[in-house]
Structures are given as C-alpha cells and as structure tokens.
C-alpha positions in Angstrom: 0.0 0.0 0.0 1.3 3.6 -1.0 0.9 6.6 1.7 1.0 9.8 0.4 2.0 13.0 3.2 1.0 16.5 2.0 2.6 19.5 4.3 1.6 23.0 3.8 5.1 25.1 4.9 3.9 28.7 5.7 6.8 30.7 6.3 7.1 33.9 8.0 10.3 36.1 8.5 11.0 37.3 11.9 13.4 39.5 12.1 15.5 40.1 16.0 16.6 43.3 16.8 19.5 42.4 19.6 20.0 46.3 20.9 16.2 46.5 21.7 15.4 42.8 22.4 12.4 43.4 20.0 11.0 40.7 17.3 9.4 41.9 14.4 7.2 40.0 11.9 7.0 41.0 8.3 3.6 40.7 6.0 4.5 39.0 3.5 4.8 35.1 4.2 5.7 32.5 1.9 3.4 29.5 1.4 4.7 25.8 0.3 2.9 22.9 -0.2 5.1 19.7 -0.5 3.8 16.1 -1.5 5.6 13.2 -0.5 4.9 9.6 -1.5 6.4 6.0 -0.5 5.2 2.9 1.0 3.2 2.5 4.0 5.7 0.7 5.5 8.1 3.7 5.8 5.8 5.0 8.5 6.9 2.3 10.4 10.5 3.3 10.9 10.9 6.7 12.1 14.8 6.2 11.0 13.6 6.1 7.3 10.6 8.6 7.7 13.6 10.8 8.7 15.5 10.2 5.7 12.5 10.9 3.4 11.2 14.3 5.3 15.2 15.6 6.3 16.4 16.8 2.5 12.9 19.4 2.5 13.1 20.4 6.1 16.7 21.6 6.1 16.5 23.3 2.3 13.6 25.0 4.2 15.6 25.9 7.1 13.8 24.3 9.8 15.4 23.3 12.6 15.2 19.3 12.8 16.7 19.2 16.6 13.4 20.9 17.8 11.4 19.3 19.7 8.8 20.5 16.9 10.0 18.6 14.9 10.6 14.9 16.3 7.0 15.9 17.7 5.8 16.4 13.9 7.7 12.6 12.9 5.6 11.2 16.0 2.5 12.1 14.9 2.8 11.0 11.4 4.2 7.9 12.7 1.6 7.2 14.3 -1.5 8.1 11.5 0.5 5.9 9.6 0.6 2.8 11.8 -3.2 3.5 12.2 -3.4 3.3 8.9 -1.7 0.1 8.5 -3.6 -1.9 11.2 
C-alpha cells in the first residue's frame, strides 16, 4: 500500500533586533505545499521517515533538533501505523 503526506510550509520572517530585544514580523509570508509519497511501511520506521522528510526540512531551514520537529515525525508515525492496522 502507498501513503502519500502533503505539508503545507507557511513561512514567516522574523526579524531580531538584539540592541532593543524586539522581534518583528514582516507581512509578507511564503506559502509551500510539499507532497511526498512512499510505501506505508516507511511510516513504520521513524529512521527512514527521517531520511525521506530531512532533505525538504533543512533546504527549508527548519530546525530538525526541535522538539517541533521529532514531535511532527511522532504524529505521522503514528496516523501511519493506524493506517496500516
């Protein structure tokens, strides 16, 4: 069976002032949709999920040590195994 993950990536810019310890947003955010496809059985091993969802996530600049982020593998690891069962 083939599994098929679609992530909408909406980016904004934040910009840090350090002098004034203020964080600014900016308006205009950038909106990416990415579809990723592979067999069902990839959602079984978080190793290899990894491997498949690391390549987009750093070109993106995401930070993959978050805890965002290994929350984000959790969760799809586990619709998947739902999915398989």
């Amino acid at each position: 069976m083939n599994f098929q993950l679609s992530i909408n990536f909406v980016l904004v810019s934040v910009h840090h002032d350090c002098l004034a310890k203020i964080y600014t947003t900016t308006d205009d955010s950038l909106s990416l949709r990415q579809t990723f496809r592979f067999k069902l059985n990839i959602v079984e091993n978080e190793y290899l999920l990894h491997q498949i969802l690391f390549p987009t996530f750093t070109r993106l600049r995401i930070n993959i040590a978050c805890v965002g982020y290994h929350s984000f593998i959790h969760e799809i690891l586990q619709h998947g195994r739902r999915m398989s069962h």
